[in-house]
VOPAGU-2260 file (C-alpha; in pm, 1 decimal, decimal comma):
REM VOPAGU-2260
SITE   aa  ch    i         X         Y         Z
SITE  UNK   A    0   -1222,0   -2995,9   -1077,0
SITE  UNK   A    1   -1490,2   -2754,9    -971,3
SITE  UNK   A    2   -1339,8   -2559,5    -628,2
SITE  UNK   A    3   -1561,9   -2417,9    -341,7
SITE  UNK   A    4   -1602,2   -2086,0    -313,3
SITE  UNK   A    5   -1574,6   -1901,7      51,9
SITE  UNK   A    6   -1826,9   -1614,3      79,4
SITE  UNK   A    7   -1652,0   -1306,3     156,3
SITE  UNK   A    8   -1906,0   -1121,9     380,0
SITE  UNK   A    9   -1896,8    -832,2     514,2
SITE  UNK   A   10   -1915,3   -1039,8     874,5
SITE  UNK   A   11   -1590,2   -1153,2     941,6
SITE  UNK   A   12   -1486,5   -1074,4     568,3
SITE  UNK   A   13   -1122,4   -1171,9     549,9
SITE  UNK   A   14   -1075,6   -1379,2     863,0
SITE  UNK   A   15   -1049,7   -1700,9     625,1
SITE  UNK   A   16    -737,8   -1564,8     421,5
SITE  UNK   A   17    -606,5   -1237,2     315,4
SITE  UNK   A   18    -652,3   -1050,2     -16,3
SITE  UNK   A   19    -318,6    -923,9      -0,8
SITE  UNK   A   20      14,5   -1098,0      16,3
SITE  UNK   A   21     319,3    -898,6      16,7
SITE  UNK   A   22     635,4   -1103,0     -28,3
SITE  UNK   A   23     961,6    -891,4      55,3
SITE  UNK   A   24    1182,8   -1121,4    -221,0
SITE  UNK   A   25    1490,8    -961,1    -134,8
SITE  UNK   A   26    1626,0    -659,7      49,8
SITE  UNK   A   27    1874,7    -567,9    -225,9
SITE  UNK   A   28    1804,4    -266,8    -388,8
SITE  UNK   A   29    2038,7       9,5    -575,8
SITE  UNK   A   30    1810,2     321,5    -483,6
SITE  UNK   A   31    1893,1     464,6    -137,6
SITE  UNK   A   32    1538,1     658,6    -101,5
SITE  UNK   A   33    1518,2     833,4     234,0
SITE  UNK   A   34    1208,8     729,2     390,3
SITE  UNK   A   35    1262,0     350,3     291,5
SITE  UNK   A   36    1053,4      85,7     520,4
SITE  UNK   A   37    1326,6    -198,1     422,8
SITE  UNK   A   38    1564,9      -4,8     479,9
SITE  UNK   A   39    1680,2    -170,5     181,2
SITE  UNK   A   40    2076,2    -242,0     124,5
SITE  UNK   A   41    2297,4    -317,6    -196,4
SITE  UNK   A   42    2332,5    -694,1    -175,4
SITE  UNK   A   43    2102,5    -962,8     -96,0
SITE  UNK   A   44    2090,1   -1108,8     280,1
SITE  UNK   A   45    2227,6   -1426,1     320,5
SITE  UNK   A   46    1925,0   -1582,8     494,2
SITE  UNK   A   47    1665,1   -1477,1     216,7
SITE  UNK   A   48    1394,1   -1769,9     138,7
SITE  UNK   A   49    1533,1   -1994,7    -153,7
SITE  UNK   A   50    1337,5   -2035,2    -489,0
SITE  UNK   A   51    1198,7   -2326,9    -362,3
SITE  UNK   A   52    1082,1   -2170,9     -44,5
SITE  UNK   A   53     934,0   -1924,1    -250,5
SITE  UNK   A   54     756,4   -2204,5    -445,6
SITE  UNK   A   55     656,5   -2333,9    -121,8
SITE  UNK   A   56     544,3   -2022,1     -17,7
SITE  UNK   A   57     292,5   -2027,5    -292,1
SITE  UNK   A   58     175,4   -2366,2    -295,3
SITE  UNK   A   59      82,1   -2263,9      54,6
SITE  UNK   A   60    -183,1   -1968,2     -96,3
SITE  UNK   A   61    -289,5   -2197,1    -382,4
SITE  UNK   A   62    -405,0   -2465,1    -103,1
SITE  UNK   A   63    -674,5   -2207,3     -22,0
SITE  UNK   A   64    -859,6   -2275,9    -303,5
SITE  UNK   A   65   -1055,1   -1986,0    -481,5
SITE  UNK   A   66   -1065,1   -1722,7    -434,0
SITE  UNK   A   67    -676,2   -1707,5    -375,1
SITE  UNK   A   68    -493,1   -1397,5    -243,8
SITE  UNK   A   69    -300,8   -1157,3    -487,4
SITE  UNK   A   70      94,4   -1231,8    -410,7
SITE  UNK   A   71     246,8    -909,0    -463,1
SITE  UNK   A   72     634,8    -970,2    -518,6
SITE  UNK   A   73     818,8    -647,1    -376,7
SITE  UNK   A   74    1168,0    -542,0    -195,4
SITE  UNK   A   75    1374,6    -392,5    -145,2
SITE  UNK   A   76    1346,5    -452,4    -542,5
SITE  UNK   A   77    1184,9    -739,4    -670,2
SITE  UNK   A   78    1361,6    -750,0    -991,5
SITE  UNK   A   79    1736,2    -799,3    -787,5
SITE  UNK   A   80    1597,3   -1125,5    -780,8
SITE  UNK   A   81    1720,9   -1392,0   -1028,3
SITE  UNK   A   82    1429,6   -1652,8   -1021,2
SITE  UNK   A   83    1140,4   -1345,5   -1069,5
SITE  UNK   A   84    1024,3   -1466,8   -1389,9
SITE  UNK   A   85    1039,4   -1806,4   -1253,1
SITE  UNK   A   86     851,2   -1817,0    -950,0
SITE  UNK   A   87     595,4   -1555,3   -1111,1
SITE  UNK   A   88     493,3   -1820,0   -1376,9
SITE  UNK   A   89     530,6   -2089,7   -1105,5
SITE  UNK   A   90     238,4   -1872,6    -940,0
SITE  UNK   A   91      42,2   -1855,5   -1282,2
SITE  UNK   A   92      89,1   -2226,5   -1289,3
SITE  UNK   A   93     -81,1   -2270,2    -888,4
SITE  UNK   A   94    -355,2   -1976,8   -1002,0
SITE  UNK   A   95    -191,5   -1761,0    -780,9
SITE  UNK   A   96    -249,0   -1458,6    -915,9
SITE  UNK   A   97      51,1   -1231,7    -882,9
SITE  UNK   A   98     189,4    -839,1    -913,4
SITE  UNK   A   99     502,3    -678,4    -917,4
SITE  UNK   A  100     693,1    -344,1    -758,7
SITE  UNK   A  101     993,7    -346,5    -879,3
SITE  UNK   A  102    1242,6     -18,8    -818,2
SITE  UNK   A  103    1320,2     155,4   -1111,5
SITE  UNK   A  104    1692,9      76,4   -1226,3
SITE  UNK   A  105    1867,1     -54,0   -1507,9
SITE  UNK   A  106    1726,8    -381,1   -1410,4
SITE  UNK   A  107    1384,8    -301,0   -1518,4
SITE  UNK   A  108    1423,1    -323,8   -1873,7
SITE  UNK   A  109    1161,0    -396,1   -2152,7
SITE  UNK   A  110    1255,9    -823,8   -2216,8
SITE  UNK   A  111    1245,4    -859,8   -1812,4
SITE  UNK   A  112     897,2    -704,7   -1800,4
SITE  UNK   A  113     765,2    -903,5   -2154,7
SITE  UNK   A  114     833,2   -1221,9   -1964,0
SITE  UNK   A  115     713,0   -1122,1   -1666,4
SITE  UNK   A  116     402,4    -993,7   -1872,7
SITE  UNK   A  117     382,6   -1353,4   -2031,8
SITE  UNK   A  118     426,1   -1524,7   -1740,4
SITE  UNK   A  119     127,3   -1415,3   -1656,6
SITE  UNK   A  120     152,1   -1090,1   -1484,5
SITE  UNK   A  121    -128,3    -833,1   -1507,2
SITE  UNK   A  122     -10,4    -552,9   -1289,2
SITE  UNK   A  123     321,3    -353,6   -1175,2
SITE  UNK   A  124     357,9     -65,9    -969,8
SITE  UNK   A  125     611,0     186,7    -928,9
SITE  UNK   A  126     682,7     473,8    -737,1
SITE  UNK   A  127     658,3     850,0    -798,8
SITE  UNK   A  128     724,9    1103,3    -532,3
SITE  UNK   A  129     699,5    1446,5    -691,5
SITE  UNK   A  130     559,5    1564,9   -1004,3
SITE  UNK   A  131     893,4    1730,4   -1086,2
SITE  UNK   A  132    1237,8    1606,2   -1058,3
SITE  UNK   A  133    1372,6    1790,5    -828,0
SITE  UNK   A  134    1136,1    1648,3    -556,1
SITE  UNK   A  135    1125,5    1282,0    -721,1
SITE  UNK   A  136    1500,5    1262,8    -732,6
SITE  UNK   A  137    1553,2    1435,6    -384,2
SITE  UNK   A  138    1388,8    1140,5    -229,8
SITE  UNK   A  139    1480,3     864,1    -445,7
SITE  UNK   A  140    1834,6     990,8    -394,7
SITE  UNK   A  141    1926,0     965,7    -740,2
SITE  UNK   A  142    1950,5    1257,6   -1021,2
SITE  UNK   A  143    1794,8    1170,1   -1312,2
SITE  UNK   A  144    1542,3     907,5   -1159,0
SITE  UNK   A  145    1269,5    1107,4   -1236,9
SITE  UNK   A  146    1280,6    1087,6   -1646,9
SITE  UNK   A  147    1400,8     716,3   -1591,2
SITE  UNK   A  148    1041,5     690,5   -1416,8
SITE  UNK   A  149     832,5     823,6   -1724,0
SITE  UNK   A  150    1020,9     607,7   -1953,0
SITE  UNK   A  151     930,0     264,6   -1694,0
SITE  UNK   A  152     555,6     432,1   -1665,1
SITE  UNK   A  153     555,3     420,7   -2073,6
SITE  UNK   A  154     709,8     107,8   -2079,7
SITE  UNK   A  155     423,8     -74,1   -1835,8
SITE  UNK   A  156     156,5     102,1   -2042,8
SITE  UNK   A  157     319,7     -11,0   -2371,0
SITE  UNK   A  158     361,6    -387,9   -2260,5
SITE  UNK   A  159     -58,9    -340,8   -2158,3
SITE  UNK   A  160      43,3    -354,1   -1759,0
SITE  UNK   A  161    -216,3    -225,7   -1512,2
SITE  UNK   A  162     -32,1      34,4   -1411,2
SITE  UNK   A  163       3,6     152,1   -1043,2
SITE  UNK   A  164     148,2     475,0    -897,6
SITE  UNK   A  165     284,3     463,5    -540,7
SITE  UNK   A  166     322,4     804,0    -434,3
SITE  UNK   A  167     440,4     856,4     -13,4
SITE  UNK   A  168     281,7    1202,7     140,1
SITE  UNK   A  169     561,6    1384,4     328,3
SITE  UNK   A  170     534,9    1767,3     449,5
SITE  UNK   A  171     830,2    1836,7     116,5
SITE  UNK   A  172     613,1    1695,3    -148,9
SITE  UNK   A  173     239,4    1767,6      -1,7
SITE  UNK   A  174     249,9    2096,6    -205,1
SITE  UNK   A  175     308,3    1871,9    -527,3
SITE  UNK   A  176     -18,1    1649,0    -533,7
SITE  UNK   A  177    -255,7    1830,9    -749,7
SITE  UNK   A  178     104,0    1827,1   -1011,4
SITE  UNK   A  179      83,8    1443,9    -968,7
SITE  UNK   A  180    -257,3    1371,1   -1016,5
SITE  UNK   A  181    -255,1    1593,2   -1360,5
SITE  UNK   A  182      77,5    1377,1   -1427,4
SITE  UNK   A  183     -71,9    1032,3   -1369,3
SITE  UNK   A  184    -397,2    1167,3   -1593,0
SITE  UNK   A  185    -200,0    1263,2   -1811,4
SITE  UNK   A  186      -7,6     930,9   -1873,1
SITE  UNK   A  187    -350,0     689,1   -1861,8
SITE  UNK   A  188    -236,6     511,1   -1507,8
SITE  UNK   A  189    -463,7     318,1   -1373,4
SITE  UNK   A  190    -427,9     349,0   -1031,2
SITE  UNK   A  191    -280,5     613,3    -790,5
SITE  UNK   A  192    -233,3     455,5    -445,4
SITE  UNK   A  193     -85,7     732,0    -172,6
SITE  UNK   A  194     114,3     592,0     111,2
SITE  UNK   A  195      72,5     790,7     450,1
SITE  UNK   A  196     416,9     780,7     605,8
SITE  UNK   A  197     507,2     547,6     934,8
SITE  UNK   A  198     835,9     654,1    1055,0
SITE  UNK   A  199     939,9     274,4    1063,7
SITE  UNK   A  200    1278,8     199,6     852,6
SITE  UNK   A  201    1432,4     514,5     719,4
SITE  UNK   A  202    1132,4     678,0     777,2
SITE  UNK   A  203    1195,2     698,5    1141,4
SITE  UNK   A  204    1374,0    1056,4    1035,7
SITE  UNK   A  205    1157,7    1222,7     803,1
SITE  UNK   A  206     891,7    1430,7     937,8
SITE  UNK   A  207     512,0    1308,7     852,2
SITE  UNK   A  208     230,8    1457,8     801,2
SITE  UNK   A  209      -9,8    1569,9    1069,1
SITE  UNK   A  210    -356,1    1429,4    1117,4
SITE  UNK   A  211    -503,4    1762,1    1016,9
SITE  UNK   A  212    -245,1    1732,7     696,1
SITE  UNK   A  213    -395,5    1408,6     662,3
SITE  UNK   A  214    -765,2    1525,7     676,3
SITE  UNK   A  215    -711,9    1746,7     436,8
SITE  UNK   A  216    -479,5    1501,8     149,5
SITE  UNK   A  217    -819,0    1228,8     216,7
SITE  UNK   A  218   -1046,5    1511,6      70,9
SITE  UNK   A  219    -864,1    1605,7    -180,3
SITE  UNK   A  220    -789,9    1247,9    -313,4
SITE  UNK   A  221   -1168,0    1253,0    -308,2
SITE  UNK   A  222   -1201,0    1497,1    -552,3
SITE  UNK   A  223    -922,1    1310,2    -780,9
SITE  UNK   A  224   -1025,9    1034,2    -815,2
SITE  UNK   A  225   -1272,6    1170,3   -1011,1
SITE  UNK   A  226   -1011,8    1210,1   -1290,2
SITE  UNK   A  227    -992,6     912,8   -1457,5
SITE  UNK   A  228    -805,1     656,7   -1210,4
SITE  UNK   A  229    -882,3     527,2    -925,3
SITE  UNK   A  230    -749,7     632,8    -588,6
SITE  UNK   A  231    -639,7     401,5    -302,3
SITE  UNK   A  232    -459,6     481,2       5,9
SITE  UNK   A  233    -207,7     312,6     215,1
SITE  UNK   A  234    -211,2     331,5     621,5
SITE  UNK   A  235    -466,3     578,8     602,4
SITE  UNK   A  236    -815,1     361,6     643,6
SITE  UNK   A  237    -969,4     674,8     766,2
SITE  UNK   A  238   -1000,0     818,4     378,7
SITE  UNK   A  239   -1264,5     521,8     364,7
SITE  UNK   A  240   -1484,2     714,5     623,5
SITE  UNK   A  241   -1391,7    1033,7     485,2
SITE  UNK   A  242   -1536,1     890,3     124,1
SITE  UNK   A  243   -1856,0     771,1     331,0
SITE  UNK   A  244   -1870,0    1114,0     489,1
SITE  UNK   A  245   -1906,9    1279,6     163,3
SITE  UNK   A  246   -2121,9    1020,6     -36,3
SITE  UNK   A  247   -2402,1    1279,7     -30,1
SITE  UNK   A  248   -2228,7    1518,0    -234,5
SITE  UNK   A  249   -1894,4    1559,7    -411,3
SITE  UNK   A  250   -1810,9    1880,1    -285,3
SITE  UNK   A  251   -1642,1    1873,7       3,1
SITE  UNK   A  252   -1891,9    2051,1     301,4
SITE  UNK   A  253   -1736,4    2350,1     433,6
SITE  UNK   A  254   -1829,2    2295,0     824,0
SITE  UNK   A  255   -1619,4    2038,3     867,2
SITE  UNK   A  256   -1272,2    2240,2     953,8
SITE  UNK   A  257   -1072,0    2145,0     640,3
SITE  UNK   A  258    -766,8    2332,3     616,8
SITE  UNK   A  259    -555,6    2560,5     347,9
SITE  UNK   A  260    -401,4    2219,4     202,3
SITE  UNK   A  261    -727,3    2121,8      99,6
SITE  UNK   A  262    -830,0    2422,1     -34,2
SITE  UNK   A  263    -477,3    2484,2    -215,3
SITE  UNK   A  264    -491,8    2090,3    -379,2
SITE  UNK   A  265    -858,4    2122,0    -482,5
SITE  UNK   A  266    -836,9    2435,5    -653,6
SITE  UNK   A  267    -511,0    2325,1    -818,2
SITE  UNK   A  268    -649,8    2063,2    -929,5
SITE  UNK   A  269    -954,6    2234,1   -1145,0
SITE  UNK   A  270    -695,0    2484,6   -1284,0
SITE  UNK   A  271    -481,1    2168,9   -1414,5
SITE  UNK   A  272    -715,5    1912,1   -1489,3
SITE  UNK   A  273   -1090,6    2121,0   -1515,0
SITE  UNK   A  274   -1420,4    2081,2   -1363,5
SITE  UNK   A  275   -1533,0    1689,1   -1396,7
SITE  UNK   A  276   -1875,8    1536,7   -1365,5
SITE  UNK   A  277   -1710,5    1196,3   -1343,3
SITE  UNK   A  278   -1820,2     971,7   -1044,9
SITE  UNK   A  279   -1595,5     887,3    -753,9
SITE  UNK   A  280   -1325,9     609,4    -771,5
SITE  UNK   A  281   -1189,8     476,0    -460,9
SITE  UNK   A  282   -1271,5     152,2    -299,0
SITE  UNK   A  283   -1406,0      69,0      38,2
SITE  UNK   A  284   -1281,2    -289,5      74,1
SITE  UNK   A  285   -1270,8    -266,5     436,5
SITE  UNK   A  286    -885,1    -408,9     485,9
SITE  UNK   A  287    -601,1    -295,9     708,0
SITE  UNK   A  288    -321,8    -438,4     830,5
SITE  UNK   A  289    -375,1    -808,7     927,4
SITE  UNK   A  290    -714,3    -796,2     827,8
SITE  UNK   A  291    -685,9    -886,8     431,0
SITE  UNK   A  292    -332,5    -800,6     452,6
SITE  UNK   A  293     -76,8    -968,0     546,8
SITE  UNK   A  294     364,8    -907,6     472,2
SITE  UNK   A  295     620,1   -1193,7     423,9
SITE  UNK   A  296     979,7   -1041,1     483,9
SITE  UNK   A  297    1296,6   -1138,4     334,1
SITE  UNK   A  298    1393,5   -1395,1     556,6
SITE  UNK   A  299    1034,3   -1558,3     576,4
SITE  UNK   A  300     879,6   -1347,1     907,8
SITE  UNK   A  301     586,4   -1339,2     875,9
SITE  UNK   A  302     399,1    -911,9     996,8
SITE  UNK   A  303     106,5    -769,1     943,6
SITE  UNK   A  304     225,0    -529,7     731,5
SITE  UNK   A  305     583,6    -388,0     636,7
SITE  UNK   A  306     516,7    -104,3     863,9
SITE  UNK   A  307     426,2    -313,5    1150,6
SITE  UNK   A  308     756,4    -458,5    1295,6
SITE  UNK   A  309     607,4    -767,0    1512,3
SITE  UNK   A  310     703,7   -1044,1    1399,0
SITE  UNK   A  311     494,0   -1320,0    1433,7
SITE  UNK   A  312     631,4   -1634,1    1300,1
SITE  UNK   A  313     850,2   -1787,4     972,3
SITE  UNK   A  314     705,3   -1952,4     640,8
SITE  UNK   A  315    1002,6   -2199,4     732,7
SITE  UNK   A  316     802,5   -2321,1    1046,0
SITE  UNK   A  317     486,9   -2254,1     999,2
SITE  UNK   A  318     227,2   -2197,4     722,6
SITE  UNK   A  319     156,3   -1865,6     647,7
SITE  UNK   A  320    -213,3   -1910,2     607,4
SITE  UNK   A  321    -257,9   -2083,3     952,3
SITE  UNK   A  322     -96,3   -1802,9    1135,5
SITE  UNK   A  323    -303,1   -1536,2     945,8
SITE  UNK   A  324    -615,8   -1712,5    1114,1
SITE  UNK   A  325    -541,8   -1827,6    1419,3
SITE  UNK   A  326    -232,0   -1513,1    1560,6
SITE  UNK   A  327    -388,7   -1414,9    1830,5
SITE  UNK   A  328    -306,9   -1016,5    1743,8
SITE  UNK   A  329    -453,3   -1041,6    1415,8
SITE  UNK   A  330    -756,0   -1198,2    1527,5
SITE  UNK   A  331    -807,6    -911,5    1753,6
SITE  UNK   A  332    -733,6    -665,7    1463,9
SITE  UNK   A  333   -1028,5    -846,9    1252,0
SITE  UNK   A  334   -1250,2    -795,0    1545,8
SITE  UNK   A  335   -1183,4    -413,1    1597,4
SITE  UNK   A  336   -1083,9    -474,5    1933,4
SITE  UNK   A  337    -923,8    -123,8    1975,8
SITE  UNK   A  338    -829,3     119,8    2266,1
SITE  UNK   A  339    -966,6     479,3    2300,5
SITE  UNK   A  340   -1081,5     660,4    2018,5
SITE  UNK   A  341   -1051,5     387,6    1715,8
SITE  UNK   A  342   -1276,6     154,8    1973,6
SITE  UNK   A  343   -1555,6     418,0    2021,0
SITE  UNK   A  344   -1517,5     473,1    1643,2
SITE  UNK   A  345   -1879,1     442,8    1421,0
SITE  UNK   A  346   -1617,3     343,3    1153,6
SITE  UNK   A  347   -1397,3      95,7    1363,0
SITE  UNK   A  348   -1464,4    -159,5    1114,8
SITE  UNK   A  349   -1474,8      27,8     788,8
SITE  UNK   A  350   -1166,8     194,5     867,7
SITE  UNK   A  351    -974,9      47,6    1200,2
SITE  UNK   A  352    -688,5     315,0    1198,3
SITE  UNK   A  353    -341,4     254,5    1082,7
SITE  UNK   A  354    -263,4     -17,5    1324,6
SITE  UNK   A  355     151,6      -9,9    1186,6
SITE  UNK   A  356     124,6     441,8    1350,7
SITE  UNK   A  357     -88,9     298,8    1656,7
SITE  UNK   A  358     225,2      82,6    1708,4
SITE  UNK   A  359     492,7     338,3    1569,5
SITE  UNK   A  360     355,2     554,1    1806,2
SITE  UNK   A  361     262,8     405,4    2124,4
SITE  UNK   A  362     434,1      62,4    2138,3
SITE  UNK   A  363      57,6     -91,7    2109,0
SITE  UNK   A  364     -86,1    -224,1    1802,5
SITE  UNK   A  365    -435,9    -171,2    1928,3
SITE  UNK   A  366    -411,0     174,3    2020,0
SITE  UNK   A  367    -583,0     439,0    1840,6
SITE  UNK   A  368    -431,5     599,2    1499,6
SITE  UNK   A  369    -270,8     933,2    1586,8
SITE  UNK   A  370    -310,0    1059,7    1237,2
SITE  UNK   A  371    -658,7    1019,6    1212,5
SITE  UNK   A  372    -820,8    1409,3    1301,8
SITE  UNK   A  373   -1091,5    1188,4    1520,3
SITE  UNK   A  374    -850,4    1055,8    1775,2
SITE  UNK   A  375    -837,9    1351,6    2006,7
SITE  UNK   A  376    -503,4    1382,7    2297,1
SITE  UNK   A  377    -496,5    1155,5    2571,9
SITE  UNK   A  378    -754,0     922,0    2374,6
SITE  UNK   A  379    -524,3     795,4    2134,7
SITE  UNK   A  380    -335,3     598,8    2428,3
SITE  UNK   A  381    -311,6     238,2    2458,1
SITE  UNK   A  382    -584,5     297,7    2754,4
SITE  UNK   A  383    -903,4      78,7    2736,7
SITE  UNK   A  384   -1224,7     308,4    2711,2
């Protein structure tokens, strides 16, 4: 049977359904990393969704017809789950296409990832915070984690994964950046996607970066992603408008008040990796949280994103894809409908702000992103302009 195709334009792009569906399988993880979001715990919770909720989850995105969100299966870690390989070729089944993050443990082992692979898995991601193992391990919380990483970033490449690498910018491992981009060339990844901490979770007590920090780690991923993979970011929209900013010219402008991080990443960078005439790789798929993205915990609540604590219904009560177009909050999160400086923004809709910090910060969704070097004090308030 021939399916309809919804135009995605840029208009209202992503108001029909998301591109992104994270589904927390399980909080149970045996890594007990400091800045975790999950806040993840040993065993699995007793009120997790069933296998065939999960299945019911997914016959909920393959009802959308084509072209169906991406079901990313996550944790806590993914791969505490039993039924994995099940429900991932149930997906393949519905033509839901689906990725994996699973923590790397003993449980990740090369038979669980060939039949994930032939279920019909394409891509897996996994998490690197430091390009040595002292500041991997320190935050992962477990020695040795570090060489147990290469050997799962080998594995993925052998078994013909697209390969992901999460990597969380904290004050501790900022320094280490340029290391990890030469790392991640080094071992053909495919993707390096950089997670701007949200003191949500565990992360309430680690220190993050500042929007000047932040300024300065958008540039420079700029200039890596020139490298060889391509460079996404997570809860930082605003390296979208700093890509736009420098479209002109892939030198980064020296009037613009960048700051010794910058300066210390970019020239580390040519020492490690050498000049490049290579064109820019990072996307500018205009999505934040609850606008192409949207996070299915544990228990079924439903969030905008697993840094944005609101909960805003259960898979068990209601479908997933009706309250991604009709919640109120989300709608207003499509439309840009923003306080102080993220309303007044040129690049409200290209970029939007971290909407999970507005809240984190401020109690308000719909305030303006305090990491973001544009939202000046006092503006960043949940005050309408």
């Amino acid at each position: 049977m021939t399916e309809t195709r919804v135009p995605l334009t840029p208009t209202g792009r992503f108001d029909d359904r998301p591109l992104l569906v994270f589904w927390e399988m399980t909080k149970a993880c045996r890594l007990a990393c400091f800045h975790c979001r999950a806040n993840a715990q040993l065993v699995a919770a007793r009120d997790e969704l069933t296998t065939a909720e999960g299945q019911a989850l997914i016959d909920s995105l393959a009802a959308i017809g084509a072209p169906r969100p991406i079901l990313i299966l996550t944790g806590g870690d993914c791969l505490m789950r039993d039924d994995i390989v099940h429900l991932a070729a149930y997906a393949e089944s519905m033509n839901v296409p689906v990725a994996i993050a699973p923590s790397v443990t003993p449980r990740l082992t090369k038979e669980t990832l060939g039949r994930l692979r032939a279920a019909g898995v394409k891509s897996a991601s996994l998490s690197l915070d430091g390009a040595t193992p002292s500041a991997h391990d320190t935050v992962r919380g477990i020695p040795g984690h570090f060489d147990a990483t290469m050997e799962a970033i080998a594995l993925l490449r052998e078994l013909d994964f697209t390969t992901q690498i999460n990597t969380t910018v904290m004050p501790i491992n900022l320094h280490e950046l340029a290391d990890v981009a030469k790392l991640l060339h080094d071992l053909g990844v495919n993707v390096w996607e950089v997670f701007f901490l949200i003191t949500t979770g565990r992360g309430s007590e680690v220190t993050a970066t500042s929007a000047k920090e932040n300024e300065d780690v958008c540039n420079f991923l700029v200039d890596a992603s020139r490298y060889g993979f391509t460079v996404r970011t997570v809860e930082a929209p605003f390296f979208r408008r700093v890509v736009r900013e420098r479209l002109h010219g892939v030198d980064a402008p020296q009037d613009v008040g960048l700051g010794a991080a910058y300066f210390f990443l970019r020239d580390r960078l040519r020492e490690l990796l050498g000049p490049t005439s290579a064109p820019v790789r990072a996307p500018s798929v205009a999505t934040r949280d609850g606008k192409g993205i949207i996070f299915v915990g544990a228990n079924g609540d439903i969030y905008p994103s697993g840094f944005l604590p609101l909960t805003l219904g259960n898979v068990r009560e209601r479908s997933l894809v009706d309250v991604y177009r009709n919640n109120e909050l989300l709608r207003s999160i499509r439309s840009a409908n923003f306080l102080g400086e993220c309303g007044r923004c040129e690049y409200s809709d290209l970029c939007g702000g971290s909407r999970s910090r507005a809240f984190a910060t401020y109690d308000n969704p719909l305030a303006s992103d305090s990491g973001c070097v544009r939202v000046g004090d006092g503006l960043s308030l949940g005050r309408s302009s």
